[in-house]
C-alpha positions as CSV (number, residue, x, y, z in Angstrom):
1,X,-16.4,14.7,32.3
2,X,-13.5,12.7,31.0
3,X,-11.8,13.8,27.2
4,X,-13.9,11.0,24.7
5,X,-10.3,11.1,23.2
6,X,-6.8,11.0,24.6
7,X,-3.4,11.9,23.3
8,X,-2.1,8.0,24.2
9,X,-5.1,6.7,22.2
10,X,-3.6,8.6,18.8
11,X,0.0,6.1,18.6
12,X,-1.6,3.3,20.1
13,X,-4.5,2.8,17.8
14,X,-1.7,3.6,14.7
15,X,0.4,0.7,15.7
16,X,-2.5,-1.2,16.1
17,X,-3.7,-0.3,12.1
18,X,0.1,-0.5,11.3
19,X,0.3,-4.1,13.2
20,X,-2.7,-5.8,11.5
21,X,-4.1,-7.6,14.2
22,X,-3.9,-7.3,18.0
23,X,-1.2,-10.1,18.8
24,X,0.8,-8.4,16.3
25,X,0.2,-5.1,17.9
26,X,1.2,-6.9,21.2
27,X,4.5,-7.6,20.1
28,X,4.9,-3.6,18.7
29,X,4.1,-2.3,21.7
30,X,5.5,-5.4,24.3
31,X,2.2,-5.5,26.1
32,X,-0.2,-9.0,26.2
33,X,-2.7,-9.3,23.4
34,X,-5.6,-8.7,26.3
35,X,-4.1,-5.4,27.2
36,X,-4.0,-4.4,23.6
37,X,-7.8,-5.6,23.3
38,X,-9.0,-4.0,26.7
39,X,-7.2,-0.6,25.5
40,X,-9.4,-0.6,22.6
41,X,-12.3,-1.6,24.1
42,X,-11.7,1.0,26.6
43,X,-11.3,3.8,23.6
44,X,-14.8,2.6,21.6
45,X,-16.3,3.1,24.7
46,X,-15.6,6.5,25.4
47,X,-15.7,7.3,22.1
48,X,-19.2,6.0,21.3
49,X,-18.3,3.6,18.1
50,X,-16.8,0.5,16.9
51,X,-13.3,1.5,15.5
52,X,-12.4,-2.6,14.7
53,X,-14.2,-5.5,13.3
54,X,-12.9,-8.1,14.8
55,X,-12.6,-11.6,14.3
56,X,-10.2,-14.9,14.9
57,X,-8.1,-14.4,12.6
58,X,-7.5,-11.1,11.6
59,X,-9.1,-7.3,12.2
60,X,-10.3,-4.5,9.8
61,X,-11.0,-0.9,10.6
62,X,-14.6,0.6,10.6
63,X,-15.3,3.7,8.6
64,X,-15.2,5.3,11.7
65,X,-11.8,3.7,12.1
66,X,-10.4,4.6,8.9
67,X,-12.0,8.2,9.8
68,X,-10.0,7.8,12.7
69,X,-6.4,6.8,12.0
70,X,-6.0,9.5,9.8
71,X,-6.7,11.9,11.8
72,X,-4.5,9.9,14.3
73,X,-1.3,10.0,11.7
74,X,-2.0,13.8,10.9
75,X,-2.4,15.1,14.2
76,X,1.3,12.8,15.4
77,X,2.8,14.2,12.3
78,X,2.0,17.4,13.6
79,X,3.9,17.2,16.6
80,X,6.7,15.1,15.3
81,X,7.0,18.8,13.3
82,X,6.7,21.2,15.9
83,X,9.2,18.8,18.2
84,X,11.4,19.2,15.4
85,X,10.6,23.0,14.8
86,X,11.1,23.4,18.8
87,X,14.6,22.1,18.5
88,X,13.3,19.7,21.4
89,X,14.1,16.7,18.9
90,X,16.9,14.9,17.5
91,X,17.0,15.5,13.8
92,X,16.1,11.6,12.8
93,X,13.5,11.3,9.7
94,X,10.3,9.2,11.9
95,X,6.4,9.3,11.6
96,X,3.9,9.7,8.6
97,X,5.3,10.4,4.9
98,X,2.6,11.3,2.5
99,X,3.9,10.8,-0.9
100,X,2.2,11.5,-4.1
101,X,2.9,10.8,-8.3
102,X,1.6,10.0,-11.6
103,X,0.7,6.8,-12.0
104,X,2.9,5.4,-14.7
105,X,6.3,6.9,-13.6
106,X,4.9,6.4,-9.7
107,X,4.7,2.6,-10.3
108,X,8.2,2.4,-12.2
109,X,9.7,4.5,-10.8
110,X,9.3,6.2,-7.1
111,X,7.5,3.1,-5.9
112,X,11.2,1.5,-5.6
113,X,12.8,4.3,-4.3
114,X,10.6,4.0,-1.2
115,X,11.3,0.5,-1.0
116,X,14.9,1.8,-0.8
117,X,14.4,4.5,1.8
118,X,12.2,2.5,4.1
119,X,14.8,0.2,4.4
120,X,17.4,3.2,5.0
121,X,14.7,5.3,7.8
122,X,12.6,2.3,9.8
123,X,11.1,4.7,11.4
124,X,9.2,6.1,8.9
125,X,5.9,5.5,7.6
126,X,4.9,5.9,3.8
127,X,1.9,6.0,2.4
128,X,2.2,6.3,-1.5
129,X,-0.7,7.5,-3.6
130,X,-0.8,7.1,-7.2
131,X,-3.1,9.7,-9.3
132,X,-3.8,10.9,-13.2
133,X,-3.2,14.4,-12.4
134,X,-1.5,16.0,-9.4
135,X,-3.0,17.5,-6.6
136,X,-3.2,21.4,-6.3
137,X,0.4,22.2,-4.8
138,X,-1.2,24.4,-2.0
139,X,-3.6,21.6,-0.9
140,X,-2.4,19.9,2.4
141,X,-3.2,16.3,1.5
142,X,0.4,15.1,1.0
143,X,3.8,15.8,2.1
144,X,5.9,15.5,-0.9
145,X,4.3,15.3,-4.3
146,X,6.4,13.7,-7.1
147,X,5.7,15.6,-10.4
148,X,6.9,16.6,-13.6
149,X,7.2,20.7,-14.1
150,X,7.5,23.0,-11.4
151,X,4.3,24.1,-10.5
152,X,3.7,28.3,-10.8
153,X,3.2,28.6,-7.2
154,X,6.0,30.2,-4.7
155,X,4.1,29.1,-1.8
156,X,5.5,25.6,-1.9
157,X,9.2,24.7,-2.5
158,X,9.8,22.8,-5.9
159,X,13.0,21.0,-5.9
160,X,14.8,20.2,-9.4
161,X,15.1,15.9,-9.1
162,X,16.5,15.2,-12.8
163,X,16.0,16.5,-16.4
164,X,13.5,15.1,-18.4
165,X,12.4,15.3,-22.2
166,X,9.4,14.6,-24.1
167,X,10.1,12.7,-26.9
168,X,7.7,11.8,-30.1
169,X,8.6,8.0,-30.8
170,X,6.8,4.9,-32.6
171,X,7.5,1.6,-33.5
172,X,10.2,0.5,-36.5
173,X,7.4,-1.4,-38.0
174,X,4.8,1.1,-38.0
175,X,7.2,3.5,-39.5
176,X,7.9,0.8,-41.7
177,X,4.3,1.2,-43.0
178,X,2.8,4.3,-42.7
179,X,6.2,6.3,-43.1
180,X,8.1,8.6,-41.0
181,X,7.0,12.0,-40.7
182,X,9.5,15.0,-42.0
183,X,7.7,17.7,-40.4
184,X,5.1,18.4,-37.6
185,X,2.3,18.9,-40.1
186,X,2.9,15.6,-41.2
187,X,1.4,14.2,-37.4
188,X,-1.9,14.8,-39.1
189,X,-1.5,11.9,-41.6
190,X,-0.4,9.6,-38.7
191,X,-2.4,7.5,-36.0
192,X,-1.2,9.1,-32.8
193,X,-1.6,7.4,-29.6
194,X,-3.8,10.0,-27.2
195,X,-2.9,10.2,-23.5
196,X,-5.7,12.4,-21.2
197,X,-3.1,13.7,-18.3
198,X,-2.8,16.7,-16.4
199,X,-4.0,20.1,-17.5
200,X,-2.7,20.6,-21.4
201,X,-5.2,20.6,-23.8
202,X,-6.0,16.8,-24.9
203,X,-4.0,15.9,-28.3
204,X,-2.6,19.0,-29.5
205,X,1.6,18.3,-29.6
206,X,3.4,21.3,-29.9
207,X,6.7,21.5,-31.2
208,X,9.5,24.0,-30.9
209,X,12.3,24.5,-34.0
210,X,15.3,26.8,-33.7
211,X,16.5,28.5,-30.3
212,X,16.2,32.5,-29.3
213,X,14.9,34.8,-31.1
214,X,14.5,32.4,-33.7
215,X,12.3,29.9,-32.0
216,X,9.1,28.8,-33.4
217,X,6.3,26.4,-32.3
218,X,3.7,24.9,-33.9
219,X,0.9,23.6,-32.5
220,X,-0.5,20.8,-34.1
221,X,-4.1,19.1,-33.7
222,X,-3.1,15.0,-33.8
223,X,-5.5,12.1,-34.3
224,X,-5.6,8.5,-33.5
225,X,-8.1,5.7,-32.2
226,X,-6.3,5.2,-29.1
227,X,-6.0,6.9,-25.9
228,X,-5.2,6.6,-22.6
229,X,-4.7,8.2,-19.1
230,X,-2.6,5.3,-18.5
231,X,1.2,6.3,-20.0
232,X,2.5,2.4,-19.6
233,X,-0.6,1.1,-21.5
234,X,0.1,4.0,-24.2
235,X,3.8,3.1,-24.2
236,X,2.5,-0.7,-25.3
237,X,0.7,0.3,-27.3
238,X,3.4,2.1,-29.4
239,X,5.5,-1.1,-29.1
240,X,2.8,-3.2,-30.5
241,X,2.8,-0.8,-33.6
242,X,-0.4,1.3,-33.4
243,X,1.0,4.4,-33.6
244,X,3.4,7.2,-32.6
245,X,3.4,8.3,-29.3
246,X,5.0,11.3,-27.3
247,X,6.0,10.4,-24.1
248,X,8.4,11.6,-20.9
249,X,12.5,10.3,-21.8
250,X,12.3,8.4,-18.7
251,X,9.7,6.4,-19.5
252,X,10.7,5.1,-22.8
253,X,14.6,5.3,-23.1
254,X,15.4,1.7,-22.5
255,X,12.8,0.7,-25.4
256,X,14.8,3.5,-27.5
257,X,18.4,1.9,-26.4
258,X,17.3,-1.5,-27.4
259,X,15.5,0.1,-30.6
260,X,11.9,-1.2,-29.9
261,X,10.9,2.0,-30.3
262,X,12.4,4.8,-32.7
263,X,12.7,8.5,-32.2
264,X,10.3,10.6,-34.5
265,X,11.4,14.3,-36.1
266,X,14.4,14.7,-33.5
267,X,15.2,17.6,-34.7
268,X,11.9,19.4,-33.3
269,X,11.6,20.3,-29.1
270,X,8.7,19.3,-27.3
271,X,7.9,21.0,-23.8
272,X,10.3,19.9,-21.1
273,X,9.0,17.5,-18.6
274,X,11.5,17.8,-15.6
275,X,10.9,15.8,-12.5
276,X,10.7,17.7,-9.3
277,X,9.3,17.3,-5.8
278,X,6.9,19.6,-4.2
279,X,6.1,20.2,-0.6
280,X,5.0,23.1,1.3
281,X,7.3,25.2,2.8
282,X,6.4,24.3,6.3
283,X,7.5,20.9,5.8
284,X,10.9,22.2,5.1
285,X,12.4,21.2,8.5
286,X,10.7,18.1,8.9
287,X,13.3,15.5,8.8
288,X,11.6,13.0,7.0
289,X,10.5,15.4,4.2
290,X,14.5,16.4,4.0
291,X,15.7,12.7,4.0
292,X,13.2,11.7,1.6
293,X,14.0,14.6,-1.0
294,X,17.4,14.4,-0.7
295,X,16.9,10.3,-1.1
296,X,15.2,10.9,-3.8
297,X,17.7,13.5,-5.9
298,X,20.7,11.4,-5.1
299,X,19.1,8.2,-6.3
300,X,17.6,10.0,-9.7
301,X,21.0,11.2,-10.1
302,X,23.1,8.2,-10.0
303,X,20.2,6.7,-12.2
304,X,21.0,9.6,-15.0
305,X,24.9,9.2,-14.7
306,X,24.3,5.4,-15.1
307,X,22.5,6.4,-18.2
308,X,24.9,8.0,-20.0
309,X,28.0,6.0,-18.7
């Protein structure tokens, strides 16, 4: 009985899904558009299911597509890593990149990084995913996750990207209203702008005086009528003047340069926020994963020396 699935049928149909439609695909692949069409009409029938609607002018995948090409991607990713673990292939980043990060610093931040690298490495193939909250770093769902804090896990590799800080900050004209707050109790009396992220308990700001032995935090239980788990809606939020907000350096430093936004109790640390990106360790050697990390810390780099010079 012949294989419902063959190992040709896995790059085929992702050019296809990567193509858009079957002339397109034609092109890719330098076969005639009826080739392309009999191919697939040769896999959905072994297979048992539609993979494509199809129509004039353009094609979409069935769920059973979708289903599909993932598995298709995963399974040539797979041996794009153990060519490369073999030694059997050149070192050249190609195939699937699975790339997660917040959403705020994702958008305005990584999203044009890829833009960059994929103009660098044609032969790779992102797929960026933006999310509220990271994914567990010992879950297989993405290649490299973009995050802020190295996760407490030694099973995956956590490499250092750039510094970060999270700043308390607010509008000169609310501060111009309300008043500027001399010490962290003094948060109570303020509106403060709420953002529901990650795993720290919602609305509590802790901040850190003096260094060594004689460091001290406080914890302190904030208010507001506002919140978020958007940061670039909180962030206009705090321009418009509703409130003080804390928020990552990188995403608020060009409204501080321009003074849009105004640095509240300065003299108080708040939990570092350093950008790293995680990946299991098996993805160590894949080229891609290497090109893309090391892409990624030379380009935050010359962004943070721009900064400062």
């Amino acid at each position: 009985m012949a294989p419902a699935i063959v190992p040709a049928d896995l790059g085929f149909f992702s050019a296809l899904a990567s193509a858009g439609s079957l002339s397109a695909a034609a092109r890719e692949l330098g076969v005639t558009t009826p080739a392309v069409s009999k191919h697939l009409a040769l896999m959905e029938s072994r297979i048992g299911v539609l993979l494509v609607n199809r129509s004039t002018r353009r094609m979409s995948l069935t769920p059973e597509g979708e289903l599909y090409l993932e598995h298709a991607r995963r399974i040539l990713g797979e041996i794009d890593e153990m060519e490369e673990l073999l030694g059997v292939a050149k070192a050249i980043p190609k195939g699937l990149l699975r790339v997660n990060a917040t959403l705020g610093f994702g958008r305005s931040h990584v999203a044009p990084l890829i833009s960059k690298f994929i103009r660098k490495y044609r032969d790779v193939e992102v797929q960026l995913q933006l999310s509220v909250n990271p994914p567990a770093p010992t879950e297989d769902l993405f290649d490299v996750c973009v995050r802020f804090g190295a996760p407490p896990d030694s099973r995956v590799i956590a490499r250092r990207l750039a510094g970060n800080r999270r700043l308390l900050c607010a509008a000169p004209a609310y501060l111009a209203k309300f008043g500027i707050p001399r010490v962290p109790n003094d948060l109570t009396k303020h509106n403060c702008i709420g953002i529901r992220q990650g795993e720290e308990a919602y609305g509590v700001w802790r901040l850190a005086s003096g260094r060594g032995r004689h460091a001290r935090t406080e914890a302190v239980k904030t208010r507001g009528n506002l919140a978020t788990n958007d940061g670039e809606i909180a962030v206009n939020w705090a321009l418009e003047g509703h409130g003080i907000l804390m928020r990552a350096e990188w995403d608020i430093e060009r409204y501080l340069a321009k003074g849009r936004l105004v640095q509240v109790l300065p003299q108080y640390y708040t939990p570092d926020a350093d950008i790293y990106a995680v990946y299991p360790q098996r993805h160590q050697l894949a080229a891609r994963v290497r090109a893309f990390v090391d892409f990624l810390t030379l380009s935050f780099t010359q962004q943070a020396r721009s900064a400062k010079g």
